[in-house]
Backbone as a printed PyTorch tensor [residue, N CA C, xyz], in Angstrom:
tensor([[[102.7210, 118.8710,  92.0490],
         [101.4010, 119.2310,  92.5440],
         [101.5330, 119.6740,  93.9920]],

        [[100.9010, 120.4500,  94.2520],
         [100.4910, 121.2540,  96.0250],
         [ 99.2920, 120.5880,  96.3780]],

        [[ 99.8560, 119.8430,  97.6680],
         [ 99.1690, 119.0880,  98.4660],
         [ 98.5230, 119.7070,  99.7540]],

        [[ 97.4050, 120.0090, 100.5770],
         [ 97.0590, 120.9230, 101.4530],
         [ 96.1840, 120.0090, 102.5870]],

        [[ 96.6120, 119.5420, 103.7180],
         [ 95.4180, 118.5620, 104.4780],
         [ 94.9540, 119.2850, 105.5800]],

        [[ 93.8670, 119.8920, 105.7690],
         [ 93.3540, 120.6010, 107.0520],
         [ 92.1990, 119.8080, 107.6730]],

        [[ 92.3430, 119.6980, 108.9420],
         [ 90.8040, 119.3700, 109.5290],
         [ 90.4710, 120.5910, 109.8190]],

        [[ 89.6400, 120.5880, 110.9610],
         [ 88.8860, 121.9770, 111.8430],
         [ 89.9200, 122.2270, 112.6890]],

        [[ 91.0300, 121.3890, 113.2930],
         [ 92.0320, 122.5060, 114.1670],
         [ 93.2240, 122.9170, 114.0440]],

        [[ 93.6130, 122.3010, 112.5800],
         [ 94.8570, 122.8970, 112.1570],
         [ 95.4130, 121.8590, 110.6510]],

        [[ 96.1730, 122.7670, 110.1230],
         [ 96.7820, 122.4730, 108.8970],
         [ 97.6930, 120.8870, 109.4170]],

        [[ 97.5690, 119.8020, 108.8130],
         [ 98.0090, 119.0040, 109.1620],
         [ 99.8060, 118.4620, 108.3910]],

        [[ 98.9000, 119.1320, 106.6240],
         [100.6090, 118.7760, 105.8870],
         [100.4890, 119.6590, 104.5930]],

        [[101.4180, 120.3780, 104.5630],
         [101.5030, 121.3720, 102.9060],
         [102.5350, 121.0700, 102.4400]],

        [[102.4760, 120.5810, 100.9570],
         [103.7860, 120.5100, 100.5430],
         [103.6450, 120.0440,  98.8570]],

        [[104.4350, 119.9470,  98.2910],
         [105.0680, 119.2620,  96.7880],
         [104.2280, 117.4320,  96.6870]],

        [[104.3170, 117.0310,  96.2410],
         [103.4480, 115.9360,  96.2870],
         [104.0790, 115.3610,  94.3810]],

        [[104.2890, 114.3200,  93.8770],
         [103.9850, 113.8950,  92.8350],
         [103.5720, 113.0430,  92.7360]],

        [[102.2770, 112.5660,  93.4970],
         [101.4440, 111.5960,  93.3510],
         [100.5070, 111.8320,  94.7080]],

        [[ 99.0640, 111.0270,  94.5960],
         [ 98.8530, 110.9140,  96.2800],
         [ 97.0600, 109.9330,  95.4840]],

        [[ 97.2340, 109.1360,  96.7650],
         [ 95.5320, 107.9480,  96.8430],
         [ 95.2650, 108.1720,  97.7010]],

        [[ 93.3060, 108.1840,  97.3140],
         [ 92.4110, 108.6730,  98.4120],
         [ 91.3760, 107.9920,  98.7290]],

        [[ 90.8960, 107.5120, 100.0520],
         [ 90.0970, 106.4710,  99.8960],
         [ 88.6430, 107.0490,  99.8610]],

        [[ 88.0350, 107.3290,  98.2540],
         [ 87.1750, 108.1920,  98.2170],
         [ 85.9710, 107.0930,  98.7770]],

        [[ 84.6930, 108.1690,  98.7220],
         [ 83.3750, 107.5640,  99.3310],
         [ 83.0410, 106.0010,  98.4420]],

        [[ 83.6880, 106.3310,  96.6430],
         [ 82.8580, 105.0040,  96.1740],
         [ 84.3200, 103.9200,  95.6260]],

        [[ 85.5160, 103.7410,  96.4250],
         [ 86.4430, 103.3800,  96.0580],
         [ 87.9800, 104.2640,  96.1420]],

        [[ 88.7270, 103.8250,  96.3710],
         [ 90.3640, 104.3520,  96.1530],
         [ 90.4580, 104.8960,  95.0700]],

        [[ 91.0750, 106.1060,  94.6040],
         [ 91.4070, 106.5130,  93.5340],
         [ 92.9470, 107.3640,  93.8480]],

        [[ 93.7680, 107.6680,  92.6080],
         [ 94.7270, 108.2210,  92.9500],
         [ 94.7690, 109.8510,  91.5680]],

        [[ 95.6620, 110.4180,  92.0520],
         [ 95.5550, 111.4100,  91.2580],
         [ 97.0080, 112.1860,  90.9430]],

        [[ 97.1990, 111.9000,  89.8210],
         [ 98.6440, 112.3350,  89.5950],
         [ 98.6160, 114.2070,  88.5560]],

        [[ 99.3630, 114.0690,  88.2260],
         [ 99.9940, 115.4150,  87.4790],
         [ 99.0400, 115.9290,  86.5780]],

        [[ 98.2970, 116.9230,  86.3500],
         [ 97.3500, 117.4900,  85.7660],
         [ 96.0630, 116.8060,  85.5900]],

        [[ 96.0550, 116.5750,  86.7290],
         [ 94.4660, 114.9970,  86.9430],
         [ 93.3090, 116.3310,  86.6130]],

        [[ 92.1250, 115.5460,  85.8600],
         [ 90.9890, 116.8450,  85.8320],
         [ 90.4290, 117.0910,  86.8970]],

        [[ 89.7500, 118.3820,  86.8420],
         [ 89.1540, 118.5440,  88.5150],
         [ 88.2090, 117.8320,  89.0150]],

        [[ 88.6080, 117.2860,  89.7770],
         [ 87.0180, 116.7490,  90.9490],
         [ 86.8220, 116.8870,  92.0100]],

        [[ 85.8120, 116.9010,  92.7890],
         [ 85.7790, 117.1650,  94.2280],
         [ 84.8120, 115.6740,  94.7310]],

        [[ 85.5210, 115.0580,  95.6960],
         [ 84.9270, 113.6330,  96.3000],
         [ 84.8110, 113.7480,  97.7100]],

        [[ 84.1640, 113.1970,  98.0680],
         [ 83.7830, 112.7250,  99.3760],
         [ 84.7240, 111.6500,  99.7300]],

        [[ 85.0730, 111.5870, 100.9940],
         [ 86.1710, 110.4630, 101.1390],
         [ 85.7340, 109.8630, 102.6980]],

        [[ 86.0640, 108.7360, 102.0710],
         [ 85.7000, 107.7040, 103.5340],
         [ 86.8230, 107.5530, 104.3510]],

        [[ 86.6220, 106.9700, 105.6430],
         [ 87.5290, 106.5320, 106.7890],
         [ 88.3610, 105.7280, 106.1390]],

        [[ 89.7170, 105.9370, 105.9630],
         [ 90.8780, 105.7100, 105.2520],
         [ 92.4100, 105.5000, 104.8740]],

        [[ 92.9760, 105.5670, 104.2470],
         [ 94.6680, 106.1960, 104.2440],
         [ 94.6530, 106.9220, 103.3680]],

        [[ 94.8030, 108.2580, 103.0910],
         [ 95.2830, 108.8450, 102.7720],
         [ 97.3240, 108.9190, 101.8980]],

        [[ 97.6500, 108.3780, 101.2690],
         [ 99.2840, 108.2120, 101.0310],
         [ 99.4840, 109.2110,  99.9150]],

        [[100.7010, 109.6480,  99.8200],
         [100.9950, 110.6230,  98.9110],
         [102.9530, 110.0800,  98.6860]],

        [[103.4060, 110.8050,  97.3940],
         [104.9700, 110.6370,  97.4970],
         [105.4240, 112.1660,  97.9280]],

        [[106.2460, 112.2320,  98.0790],
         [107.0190, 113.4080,  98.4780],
         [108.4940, 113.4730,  98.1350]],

        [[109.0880, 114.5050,  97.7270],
         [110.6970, 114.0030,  97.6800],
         [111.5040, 113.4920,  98.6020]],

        [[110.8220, 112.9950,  99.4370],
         [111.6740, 112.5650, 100.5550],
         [111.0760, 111.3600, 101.0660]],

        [[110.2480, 110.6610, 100.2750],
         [109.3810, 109.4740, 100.0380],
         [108.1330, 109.1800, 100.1560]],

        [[107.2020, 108.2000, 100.4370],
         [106.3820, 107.8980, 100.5610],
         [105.6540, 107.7260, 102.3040]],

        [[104.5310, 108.6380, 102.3590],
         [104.1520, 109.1540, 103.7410],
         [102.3030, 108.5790, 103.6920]],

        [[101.8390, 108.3610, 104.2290],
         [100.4730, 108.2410, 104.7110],
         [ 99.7610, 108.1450, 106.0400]],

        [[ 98.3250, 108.7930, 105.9570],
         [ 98.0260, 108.9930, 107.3470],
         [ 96.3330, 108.6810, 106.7910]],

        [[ 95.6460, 108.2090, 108.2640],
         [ 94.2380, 107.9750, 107.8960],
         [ 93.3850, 108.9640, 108.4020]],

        [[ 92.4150, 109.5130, 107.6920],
         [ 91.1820, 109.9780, 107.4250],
         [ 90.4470, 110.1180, 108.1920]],

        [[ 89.6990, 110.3470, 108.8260],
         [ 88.3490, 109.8040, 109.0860],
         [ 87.0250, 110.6140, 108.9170]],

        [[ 86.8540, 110.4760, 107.1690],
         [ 86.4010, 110.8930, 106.4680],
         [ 86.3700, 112.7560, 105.9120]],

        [[ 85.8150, 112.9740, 105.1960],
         [ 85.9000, 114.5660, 104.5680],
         [ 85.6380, 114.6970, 103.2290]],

        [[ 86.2730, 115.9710, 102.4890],
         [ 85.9100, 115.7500, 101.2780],
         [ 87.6810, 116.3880, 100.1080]],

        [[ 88.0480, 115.8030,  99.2080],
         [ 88.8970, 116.3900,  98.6230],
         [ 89.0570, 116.7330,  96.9810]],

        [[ 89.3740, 118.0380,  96.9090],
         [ 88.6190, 119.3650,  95.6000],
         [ 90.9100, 119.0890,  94.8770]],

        [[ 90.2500, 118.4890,  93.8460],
         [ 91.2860, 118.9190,  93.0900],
         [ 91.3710, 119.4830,  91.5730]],

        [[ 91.8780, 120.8050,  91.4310],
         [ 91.8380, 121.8660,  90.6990],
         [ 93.1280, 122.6070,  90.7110]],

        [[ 93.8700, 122.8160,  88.9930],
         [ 94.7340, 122.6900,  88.4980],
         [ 96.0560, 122.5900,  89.2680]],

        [[ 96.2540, 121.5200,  89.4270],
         [ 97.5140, 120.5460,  90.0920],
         [ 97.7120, 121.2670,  91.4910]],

        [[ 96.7660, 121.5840,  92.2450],
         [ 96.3570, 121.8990,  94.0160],
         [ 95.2720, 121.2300,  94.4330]],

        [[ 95.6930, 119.8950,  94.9290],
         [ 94.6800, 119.2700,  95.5670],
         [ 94.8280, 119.7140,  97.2920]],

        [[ 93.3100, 119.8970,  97.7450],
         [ 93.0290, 120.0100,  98.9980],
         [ 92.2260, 118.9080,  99.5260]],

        [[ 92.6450, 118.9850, 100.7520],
         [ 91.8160, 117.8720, 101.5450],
         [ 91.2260, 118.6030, 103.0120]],

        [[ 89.9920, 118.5680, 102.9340],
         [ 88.8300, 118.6510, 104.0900],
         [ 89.0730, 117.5670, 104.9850]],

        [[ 89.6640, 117.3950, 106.1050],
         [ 89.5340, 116.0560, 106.5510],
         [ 88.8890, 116.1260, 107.8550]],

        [[ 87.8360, 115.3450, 108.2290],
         [ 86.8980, 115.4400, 109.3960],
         [ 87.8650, 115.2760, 110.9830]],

        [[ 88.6190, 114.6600, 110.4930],
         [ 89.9890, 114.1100, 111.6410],
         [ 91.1840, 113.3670, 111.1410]],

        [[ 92.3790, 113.5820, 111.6030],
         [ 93.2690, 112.6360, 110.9090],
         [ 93.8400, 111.8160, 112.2510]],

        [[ 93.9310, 110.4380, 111.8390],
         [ 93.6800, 109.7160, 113.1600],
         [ 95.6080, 109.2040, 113.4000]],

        [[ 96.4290, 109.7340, 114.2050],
         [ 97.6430, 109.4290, 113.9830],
         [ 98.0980, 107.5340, 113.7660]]])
């Protein structure tokens, strides 16, 4: 899956992904390999994903994320290092 995290001032991470959890508005959810599409609102959070080169996460602070056929994007209001 293609993973995409932008706020308003720049692309934060693009890449391969085979897995990633999101701390949506009504609970954590995660979304793996041909997950159906949804688009959520996401709360102040962690954000974690795998990568081939392991397991990475960063927090949120809040946005919204649209996933549609195995390219999830993330809107993120700020990502707080």
């Amino acid at each position: 899956m293609q993973l995409e995290i932008v706020t308003p001032d720049k692309k934060v991470f693009q890449g391969e992904v085979t897995e990633a959890t999101f701390p949506g508005a009504s609970g954590a959810f995660q979304v793996l390999n041909n997950h159906a599409p949804i688009v959520s609102a996401l709360a102040k959070g962690a954000v974690s994903f795998t990568t081939k080169e392991g397991k990475q996460s960063m927090i949120v602070d809040g946005g919204v994320v649209e996933v549609k056929n195995n390219v999830i994007v993330v809107l993120a209001e700020k990502v707080v290092s």
